[in-house]
N, C-alpha and C positions, 0 to 999 in steps of 0.2 A: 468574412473575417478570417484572421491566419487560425491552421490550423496545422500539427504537426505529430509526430510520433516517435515518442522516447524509448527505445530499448535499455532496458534494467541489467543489468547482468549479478545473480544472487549467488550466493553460496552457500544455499542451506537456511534452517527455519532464522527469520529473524527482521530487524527491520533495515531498509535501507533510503535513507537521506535524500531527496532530487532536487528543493528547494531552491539549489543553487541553477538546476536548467532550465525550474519552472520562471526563476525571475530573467534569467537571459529569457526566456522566450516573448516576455511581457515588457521588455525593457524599453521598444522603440514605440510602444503603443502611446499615444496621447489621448487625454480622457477618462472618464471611466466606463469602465467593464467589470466583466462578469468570465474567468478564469474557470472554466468545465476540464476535471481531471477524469479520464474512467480507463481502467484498466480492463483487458482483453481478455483475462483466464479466469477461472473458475476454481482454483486454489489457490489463493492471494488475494489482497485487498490493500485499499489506500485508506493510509491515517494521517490528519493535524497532529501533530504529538511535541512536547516538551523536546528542545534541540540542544541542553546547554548541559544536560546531565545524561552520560549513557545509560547511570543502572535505570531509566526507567524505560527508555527499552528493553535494556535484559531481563527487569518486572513483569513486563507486558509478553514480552516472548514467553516466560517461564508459568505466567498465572494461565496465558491462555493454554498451553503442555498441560498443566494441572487439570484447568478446564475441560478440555478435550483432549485425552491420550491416545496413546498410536493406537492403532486397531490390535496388535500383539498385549494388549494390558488384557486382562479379565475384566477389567470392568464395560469393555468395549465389545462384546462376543457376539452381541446381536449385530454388528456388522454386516451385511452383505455384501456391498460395492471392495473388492478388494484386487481386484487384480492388475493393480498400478504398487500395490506395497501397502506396508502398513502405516502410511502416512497420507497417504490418497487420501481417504473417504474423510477422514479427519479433519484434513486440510480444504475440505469440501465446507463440513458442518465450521470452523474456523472461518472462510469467507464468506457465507451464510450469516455471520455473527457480528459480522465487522464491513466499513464499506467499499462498494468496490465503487464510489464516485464520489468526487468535492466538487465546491463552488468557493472558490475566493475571489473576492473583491479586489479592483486594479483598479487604479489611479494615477492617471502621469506615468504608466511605465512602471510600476509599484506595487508588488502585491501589498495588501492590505493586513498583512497576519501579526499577531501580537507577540510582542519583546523574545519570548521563550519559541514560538510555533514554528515548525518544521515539518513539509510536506515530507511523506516517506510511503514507500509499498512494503506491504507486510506479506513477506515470503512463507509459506507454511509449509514448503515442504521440506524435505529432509536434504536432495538430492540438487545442484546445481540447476539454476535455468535460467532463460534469457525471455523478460517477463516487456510486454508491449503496452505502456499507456498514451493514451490520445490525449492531447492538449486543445482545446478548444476554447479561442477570446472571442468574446459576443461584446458587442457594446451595450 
């Protein structure tokens, strides 16, 4: 079955939208399947998330910061892992928390996601990057 690889290009902690290349990628399949997303890094992760409203991305960015603060907070001191920055290791325990793979439903060329649902990568770190997920349609 097709399979293929999206390069992300982020700007910094937050979420970023692909919905739009996951359904090109699904468009010519006839059938149903089974749409395998997994990203390639290990500071980041992939979410279904609400698509029609931004502040609940900028909720979701800002509760997980609360959640998990940079490693420069005091509440973070037992850090060890630091020598990528003070967003590193954070952004570590943040992918740990969150997934770094989906499974949506295709049909006819369709993904299967409801009225609001938007595939996105959730970027956690601070500093620009160019983030790899694999696309994989199984029948």
């Amino acid at each position: 079955m097709p399979q293929t690889i999206l390069t992300i290009a982020t700007s910094g902690q937050g979420l970023y939208e692909f919905t739009g290349e996951a359904r090109r990628f699904v468009s010519g399949y006839s059938g149903e399947g089974l749409l395998t997303l997994f990203v390639r890094h290990t500071s980041c992760s992939l979410l279904i998330q609400e698509n029609a409203d931004p502040s609940v991305q900028d909720d979701l960015t800002r509760f997980l910061r609360r959640l998990v603060p940079s490693a420069d907070d005091p509440s973070m001191r037992w850090i060890t892992h630091d020598s990528e920055g003070p967003d590193d290791m954070p952004a570590h325990i943040k992918a740990a928390l969150t997934p770094v793979s989906l499974s949506v439903p295709v049909n006819d060329g369709r993904l299967l996601l409801g009225t609001w649902q938007g595939i996105y990568l959730f970027e956690h770190r601070d500093r620009p990057h160019r983030r790899s997920v694999v696309l994989h349609l199984s029948p």
